[in-house]
NUSEZA-673080 format. One record per residue: chain; residue in one letter; z, y, x of N, C-alpha, C, O in turn. Coordinates in nm, 2 decimals. Each point is the difference from the previous one (the first is absolute). Layout:
<pts>
<pt chain="A" res="a" n_pz="Z" n_py="Y" n_px="X" ca_pz="Z" ca_py="Y" ca_px="X" c_pz="Z" c_py="Y" c_px="X" o_pz="Z" o_py="Y" o_px="X"/>
...
</pts>
This chain:
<pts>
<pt chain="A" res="x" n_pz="-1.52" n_py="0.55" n_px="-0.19" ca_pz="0.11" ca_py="-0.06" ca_px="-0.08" c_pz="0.14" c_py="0.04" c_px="0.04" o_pz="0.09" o_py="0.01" o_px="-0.08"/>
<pt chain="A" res="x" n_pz="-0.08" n_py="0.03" n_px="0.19" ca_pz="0.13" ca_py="0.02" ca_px="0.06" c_pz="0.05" c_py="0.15" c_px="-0.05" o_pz="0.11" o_py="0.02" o_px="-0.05"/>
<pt chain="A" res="x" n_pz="-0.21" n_py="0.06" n_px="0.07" ca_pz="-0.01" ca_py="0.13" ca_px="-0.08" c_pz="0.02" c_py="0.02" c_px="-0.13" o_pz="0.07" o_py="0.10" o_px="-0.03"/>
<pt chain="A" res="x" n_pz="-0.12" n_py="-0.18" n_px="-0.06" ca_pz="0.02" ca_py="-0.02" ca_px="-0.11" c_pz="0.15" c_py="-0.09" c_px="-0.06" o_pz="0.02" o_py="0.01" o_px="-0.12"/>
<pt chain="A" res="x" n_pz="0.08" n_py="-0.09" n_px="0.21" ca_pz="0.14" ca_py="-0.02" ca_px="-0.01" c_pz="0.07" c_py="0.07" c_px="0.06" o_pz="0.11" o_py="-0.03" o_px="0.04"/>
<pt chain="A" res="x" n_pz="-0.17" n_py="0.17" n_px="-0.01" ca_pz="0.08" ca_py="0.09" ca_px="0.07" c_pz="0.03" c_py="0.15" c_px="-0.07" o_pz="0.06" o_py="0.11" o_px="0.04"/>
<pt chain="A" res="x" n_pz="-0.12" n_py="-0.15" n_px="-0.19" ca_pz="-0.02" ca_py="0.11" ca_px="-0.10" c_pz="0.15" c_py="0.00" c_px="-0.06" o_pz="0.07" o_py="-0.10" o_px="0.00"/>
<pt chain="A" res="x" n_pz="-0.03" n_py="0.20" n_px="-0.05" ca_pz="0.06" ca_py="0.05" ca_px="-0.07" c_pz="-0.03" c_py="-0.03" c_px="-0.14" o_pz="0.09" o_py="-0.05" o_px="-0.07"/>
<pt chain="A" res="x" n_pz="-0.23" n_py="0.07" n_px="0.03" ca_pz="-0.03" ca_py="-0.01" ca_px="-0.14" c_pz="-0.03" c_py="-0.13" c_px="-0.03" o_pz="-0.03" o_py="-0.03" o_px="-0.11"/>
<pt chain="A" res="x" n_pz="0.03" n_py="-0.07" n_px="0.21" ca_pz="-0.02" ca_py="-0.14" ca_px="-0.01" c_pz="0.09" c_py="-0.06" c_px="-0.07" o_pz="-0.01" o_py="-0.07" o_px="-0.11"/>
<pt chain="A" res="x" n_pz="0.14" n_py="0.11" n_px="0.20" ca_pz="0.14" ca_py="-0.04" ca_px="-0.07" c_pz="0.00" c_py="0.05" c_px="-0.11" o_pz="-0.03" o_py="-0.05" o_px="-0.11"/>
<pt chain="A" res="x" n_pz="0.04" n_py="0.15" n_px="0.13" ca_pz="0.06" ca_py="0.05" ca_px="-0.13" c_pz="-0.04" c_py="-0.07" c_px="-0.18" o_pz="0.07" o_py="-0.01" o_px="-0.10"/>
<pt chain="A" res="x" n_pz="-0.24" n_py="-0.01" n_px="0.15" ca_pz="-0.07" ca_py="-0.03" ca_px="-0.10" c_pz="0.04" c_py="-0.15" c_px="0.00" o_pz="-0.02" o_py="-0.06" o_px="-0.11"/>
<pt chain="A" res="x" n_pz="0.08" n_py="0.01" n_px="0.23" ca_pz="-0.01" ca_py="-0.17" ca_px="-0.04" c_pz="0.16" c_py="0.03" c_px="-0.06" o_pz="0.01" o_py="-0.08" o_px="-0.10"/>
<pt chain="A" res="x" n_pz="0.07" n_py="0.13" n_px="0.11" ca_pz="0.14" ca_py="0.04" ca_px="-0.01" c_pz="0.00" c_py="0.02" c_px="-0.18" o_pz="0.10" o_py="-0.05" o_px="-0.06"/>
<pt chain="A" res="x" n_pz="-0.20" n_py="0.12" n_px="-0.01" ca_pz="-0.01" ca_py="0.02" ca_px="-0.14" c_pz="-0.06" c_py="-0.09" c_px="-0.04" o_pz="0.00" o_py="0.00" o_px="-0.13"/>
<pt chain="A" res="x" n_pz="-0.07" n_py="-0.08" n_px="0.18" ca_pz="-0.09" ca_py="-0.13" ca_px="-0.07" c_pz="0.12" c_py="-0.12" c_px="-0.02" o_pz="0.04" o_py="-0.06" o_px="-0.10"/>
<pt chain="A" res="x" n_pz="-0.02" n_py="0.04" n_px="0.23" ca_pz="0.13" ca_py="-0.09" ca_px="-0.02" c_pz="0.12" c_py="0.01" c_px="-0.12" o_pz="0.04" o_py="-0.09" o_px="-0.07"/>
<pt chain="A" res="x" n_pz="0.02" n_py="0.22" n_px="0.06" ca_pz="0.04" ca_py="0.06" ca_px="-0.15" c_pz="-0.05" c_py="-0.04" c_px="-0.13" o_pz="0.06" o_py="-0.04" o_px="-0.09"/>
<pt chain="A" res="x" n_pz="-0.25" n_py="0.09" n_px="0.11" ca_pz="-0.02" ca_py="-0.04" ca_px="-0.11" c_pz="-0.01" c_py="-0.16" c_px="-0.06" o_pz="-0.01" o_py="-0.05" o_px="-0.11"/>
<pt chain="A" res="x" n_pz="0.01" n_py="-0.01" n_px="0.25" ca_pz="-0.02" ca_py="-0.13" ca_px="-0.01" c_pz="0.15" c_py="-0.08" c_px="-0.07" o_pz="-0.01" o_py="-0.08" o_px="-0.09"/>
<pt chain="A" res="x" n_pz="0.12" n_py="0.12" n_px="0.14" ca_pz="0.13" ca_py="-0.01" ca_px="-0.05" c_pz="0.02" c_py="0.01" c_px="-0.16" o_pz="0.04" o_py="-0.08" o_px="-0.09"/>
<pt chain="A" res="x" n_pz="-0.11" n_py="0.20" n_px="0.08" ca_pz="0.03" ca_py="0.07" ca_px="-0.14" c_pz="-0.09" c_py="-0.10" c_px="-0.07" o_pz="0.06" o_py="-0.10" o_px="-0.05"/>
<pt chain="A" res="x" n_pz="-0.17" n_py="0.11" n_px="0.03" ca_pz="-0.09" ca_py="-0.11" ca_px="-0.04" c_pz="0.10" c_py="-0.14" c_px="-0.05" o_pz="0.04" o_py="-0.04" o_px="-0.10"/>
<pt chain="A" res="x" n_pz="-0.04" n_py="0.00" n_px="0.22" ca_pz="0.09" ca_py="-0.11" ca_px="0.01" c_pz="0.11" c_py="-0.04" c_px="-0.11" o_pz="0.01" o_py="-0.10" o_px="-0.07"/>
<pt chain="A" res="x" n_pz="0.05" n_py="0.20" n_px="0.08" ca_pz="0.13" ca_py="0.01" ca_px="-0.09" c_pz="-0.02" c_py="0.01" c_px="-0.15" o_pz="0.07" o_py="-0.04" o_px="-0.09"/>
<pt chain="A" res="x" n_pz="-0.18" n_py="0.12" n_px="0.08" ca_pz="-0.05" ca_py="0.02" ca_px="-0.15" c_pz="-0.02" c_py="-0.10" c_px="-0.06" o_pz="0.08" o_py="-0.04" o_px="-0.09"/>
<pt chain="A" res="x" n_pz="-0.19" n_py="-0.02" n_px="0.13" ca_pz="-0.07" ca_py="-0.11" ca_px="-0.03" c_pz="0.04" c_py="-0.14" c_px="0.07" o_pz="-0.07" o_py="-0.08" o_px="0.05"/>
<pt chain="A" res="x" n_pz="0.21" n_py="0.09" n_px="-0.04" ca_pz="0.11" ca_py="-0.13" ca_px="0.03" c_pz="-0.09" c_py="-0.11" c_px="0.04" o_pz="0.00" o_py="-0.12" o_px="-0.05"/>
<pt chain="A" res="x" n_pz="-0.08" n_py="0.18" n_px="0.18" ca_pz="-0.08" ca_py="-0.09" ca_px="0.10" c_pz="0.10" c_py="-0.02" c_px="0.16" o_pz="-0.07" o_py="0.02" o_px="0.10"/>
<pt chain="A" res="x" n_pz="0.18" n_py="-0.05" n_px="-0.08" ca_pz="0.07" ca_py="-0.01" ca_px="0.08" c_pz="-0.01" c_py="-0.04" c_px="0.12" o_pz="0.08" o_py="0.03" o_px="0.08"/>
<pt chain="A" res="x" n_pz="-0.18" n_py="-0.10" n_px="-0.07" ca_pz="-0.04" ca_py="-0.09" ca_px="0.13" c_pz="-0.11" c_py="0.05" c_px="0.09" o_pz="-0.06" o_py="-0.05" o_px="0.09"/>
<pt chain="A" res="x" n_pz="0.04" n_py="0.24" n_px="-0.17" ca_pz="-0.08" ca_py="0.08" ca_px="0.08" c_pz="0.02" c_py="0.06" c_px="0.09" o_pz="-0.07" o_py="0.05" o_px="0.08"/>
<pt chain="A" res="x" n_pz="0.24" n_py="-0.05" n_px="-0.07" ca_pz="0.09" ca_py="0.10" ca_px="0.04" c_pz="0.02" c_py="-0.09" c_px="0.17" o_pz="0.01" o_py="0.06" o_px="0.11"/>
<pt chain="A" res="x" n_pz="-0.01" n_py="-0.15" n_px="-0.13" ca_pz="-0.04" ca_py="-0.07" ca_px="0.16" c_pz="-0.11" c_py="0.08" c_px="0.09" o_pz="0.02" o_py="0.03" o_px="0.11"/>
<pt chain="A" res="x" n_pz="-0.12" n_py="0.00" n_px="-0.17" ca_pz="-0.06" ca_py="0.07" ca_px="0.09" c_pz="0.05" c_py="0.14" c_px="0.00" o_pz="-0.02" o_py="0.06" o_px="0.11"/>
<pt chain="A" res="x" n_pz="0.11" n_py="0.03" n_px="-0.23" ca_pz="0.05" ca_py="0.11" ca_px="0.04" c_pz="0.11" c_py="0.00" c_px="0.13" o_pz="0.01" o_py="0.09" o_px="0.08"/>
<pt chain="A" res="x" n_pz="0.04" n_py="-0.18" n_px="-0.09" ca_pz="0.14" ca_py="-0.06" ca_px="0.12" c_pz="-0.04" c_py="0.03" c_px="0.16" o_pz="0.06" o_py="0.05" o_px="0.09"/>
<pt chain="A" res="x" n_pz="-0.25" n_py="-0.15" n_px="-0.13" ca_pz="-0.08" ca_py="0.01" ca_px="0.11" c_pz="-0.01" c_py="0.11" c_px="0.05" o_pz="0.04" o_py="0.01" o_px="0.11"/>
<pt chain="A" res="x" n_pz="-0.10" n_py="0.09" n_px="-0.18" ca_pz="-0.09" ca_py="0.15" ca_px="0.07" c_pz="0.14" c_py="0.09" c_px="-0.03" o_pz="-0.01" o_py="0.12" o_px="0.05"/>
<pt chain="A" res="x" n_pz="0.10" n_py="-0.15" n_px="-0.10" ca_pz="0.14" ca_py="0.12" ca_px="0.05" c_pz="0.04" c_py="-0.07" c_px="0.09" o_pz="0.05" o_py="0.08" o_px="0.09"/>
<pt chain="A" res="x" n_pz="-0.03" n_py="-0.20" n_px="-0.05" ca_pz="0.05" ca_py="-0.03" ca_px="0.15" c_pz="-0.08" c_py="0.03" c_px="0.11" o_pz="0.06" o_py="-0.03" o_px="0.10"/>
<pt chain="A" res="x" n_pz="-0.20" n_py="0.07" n_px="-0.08" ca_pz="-0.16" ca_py="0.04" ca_px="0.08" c_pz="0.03" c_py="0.13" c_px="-0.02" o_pz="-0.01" o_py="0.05" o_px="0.11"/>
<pt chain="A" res="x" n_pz="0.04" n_py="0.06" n_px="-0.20" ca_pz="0.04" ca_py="0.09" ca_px="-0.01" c_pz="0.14" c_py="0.10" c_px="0.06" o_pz="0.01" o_py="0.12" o_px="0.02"/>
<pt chain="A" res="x" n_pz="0.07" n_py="-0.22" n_px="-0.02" ca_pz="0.11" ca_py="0.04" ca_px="0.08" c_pz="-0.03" c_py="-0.01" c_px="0.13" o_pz="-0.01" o_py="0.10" o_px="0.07"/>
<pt chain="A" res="x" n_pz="-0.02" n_py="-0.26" n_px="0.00" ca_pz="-0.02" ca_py="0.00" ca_px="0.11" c_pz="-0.13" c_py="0.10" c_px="0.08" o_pz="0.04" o_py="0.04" o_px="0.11"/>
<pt chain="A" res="x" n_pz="-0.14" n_py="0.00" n_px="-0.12" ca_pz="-0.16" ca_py="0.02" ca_px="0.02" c_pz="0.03" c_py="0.18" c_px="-0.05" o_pz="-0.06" o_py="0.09" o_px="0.05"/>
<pt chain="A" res="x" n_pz="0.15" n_py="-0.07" n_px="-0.16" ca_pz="-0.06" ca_py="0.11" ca_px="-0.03" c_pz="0.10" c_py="0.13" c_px="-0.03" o_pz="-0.02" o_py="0.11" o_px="-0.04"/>
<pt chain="A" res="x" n_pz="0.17" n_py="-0.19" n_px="0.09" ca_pz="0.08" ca_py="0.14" ca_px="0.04" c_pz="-0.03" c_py="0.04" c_px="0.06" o_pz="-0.03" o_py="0.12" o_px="-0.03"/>
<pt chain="A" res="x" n_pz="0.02" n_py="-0.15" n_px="0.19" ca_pz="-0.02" ca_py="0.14" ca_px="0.13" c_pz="-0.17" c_py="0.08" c_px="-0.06" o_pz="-0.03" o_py="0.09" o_px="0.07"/>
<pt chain="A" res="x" n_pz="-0.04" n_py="-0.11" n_px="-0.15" ca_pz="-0.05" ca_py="0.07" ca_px="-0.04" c_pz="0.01" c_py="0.08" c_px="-0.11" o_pz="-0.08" o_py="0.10" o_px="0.01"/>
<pt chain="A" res="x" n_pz="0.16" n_py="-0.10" n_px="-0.12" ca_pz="0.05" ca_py="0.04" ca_px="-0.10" c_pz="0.07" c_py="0.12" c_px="0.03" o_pz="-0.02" o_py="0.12" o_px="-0.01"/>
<pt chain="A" res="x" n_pz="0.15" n_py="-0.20" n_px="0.08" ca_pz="0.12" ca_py="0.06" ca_px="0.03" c_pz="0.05" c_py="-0.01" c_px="0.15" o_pz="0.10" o_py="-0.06" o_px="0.04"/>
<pt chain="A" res="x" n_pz="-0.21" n_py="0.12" n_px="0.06" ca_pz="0.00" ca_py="0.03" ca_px="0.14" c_pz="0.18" c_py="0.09" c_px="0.04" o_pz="0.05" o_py="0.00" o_px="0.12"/>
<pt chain="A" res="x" n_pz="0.02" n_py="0.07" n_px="-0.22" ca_pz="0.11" ca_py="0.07" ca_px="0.07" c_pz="0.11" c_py="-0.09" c_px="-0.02" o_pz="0.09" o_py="0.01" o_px="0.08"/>
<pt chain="A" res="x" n_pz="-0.09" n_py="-0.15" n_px="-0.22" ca_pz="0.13" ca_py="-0.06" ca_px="-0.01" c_pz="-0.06" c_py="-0.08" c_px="0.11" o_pz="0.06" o_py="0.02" o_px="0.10"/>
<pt chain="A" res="x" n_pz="-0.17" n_py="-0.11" n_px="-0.08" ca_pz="-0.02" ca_py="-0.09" ca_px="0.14" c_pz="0.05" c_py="0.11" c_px="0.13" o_pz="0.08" o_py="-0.05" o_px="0.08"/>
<pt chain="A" res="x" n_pz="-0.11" n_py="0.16" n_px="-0.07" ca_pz="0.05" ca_py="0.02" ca_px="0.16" c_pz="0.18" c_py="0.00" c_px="-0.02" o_pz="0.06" o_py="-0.03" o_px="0.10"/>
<pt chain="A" res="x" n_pz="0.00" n_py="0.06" n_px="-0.19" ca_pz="0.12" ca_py="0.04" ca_px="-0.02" c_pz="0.03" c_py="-0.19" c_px="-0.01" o_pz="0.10" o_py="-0.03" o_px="0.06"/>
<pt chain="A" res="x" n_pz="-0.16" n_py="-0.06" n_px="-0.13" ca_pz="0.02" ca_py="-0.13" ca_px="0.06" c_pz="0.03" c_py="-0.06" c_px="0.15" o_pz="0.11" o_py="-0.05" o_px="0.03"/>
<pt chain="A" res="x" n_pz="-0.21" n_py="0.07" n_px="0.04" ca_pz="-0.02" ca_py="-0.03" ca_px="0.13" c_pz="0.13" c_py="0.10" c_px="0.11" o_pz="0.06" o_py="-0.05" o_px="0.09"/>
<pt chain="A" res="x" n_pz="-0.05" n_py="0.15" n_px="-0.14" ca_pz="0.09" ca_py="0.07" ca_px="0.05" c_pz="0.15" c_py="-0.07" c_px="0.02" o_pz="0.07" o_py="-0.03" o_px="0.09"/>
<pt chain="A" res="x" n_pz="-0.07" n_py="0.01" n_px="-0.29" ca_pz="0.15" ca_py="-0.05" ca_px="0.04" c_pz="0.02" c_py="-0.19" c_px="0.02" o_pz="0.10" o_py="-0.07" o_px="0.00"/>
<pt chain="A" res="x" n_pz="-0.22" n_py="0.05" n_px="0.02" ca_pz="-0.01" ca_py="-0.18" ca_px="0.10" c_pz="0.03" c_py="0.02" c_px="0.16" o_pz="0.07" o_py="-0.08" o_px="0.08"/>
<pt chain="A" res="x" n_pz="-0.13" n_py="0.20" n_px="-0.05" ca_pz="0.03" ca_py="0.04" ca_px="0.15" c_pz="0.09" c_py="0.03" c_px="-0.02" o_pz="0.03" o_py="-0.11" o_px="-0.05"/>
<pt chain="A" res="x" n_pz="0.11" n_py="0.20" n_px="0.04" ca_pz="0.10" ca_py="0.06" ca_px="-0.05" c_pz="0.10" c_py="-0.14" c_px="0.01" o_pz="0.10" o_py="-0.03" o_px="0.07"/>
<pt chain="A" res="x" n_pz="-0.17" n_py="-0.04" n_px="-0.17" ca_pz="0.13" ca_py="-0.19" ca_px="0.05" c_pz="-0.05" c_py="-0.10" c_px="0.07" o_pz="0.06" o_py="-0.10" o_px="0.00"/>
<pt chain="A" res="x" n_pz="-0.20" n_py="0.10" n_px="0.08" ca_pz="-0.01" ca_py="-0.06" ca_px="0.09" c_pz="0.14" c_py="0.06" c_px="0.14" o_pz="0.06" o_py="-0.08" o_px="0.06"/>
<pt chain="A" res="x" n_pz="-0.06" n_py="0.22" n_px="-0.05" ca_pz="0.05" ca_py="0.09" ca_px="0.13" c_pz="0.13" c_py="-0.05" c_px="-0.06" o_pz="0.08" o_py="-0.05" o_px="0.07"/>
<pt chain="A" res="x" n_pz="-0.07" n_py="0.07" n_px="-0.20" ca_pz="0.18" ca_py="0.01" ca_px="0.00" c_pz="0.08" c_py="-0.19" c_px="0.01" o_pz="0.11" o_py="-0.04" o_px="0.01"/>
<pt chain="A" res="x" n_pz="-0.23" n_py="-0.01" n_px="-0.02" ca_pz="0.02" ca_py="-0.16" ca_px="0.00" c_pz="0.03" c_py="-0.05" c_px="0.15" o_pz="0.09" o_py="-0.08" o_px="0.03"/>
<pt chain="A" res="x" n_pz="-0.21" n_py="0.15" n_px="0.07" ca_pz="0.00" ca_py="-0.01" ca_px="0.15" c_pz="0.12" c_py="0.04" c_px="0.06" o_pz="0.04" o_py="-0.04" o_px="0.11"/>
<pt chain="A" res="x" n_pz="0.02" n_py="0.10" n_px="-0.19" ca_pz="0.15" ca_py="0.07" ca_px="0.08" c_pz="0.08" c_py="-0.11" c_px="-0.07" o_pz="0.03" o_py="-0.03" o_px="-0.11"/>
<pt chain="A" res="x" n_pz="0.04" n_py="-0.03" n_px="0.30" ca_pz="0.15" ca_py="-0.06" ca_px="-0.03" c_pz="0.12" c_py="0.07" c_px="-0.06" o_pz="0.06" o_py="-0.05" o_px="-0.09"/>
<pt chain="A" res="x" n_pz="-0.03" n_py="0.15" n_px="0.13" ca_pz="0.13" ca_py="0.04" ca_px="-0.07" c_pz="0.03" c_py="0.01" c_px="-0.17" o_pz="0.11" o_py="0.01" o_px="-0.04"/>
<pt chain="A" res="x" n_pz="-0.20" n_py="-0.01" n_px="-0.01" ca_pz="0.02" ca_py="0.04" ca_px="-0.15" c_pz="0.09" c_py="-0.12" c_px="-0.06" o_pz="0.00" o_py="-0.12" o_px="0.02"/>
<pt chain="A" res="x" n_pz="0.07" n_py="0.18" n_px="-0.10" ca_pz="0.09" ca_py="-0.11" ca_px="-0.07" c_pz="-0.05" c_py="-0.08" c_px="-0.15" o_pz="-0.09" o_py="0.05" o_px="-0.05"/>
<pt chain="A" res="x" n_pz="0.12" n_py="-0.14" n_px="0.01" ca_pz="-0.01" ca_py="-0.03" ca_px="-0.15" c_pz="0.10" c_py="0.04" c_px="-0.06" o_pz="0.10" o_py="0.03" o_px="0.07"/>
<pt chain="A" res="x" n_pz="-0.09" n_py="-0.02" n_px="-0.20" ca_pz="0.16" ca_py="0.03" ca_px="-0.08" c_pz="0.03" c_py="-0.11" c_px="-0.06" o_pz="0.10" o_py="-0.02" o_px="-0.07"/>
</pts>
């Protein structure tokens, strides 16, 4: 199972289902489906960037470290 949330084509495929699930939605002015789209794009963001998009997560974490260090330092001013 873990192997299998660790796919690439997992997302991707739940990532186009969710779409079509939207699109659906919208067509056929079924509105209250879109709760569960809300659902699996917010499961999607969290669960399935660092796998999607492994270079904007390290370039994330980079610059969290970047203002933790520059946070730790007394001298810096505010404007």
């Amino acid at each position: 199972m873990k192997l299998f949330l660790e796919s690439r084509s997992f997302w991707t495929g739940l990532s186009f289902l969710t779409f079509l699930i939207f699109a659906v939605a919208i067509v056929f002015h079924i509105y209250w489906i879109n709760i569960f789209v809300i659902i699996l794009g917010l499961a999607i963001n969290k669960y399935a960037s660092p796998i999607l998009f492994p270079e904007q997560t390290k370039h994330k974490k980079m610059q969290a470290q970047r203002l933790e260090e520059f946070r730790a330092r007394k001298d810096y001013k505010i404007r």
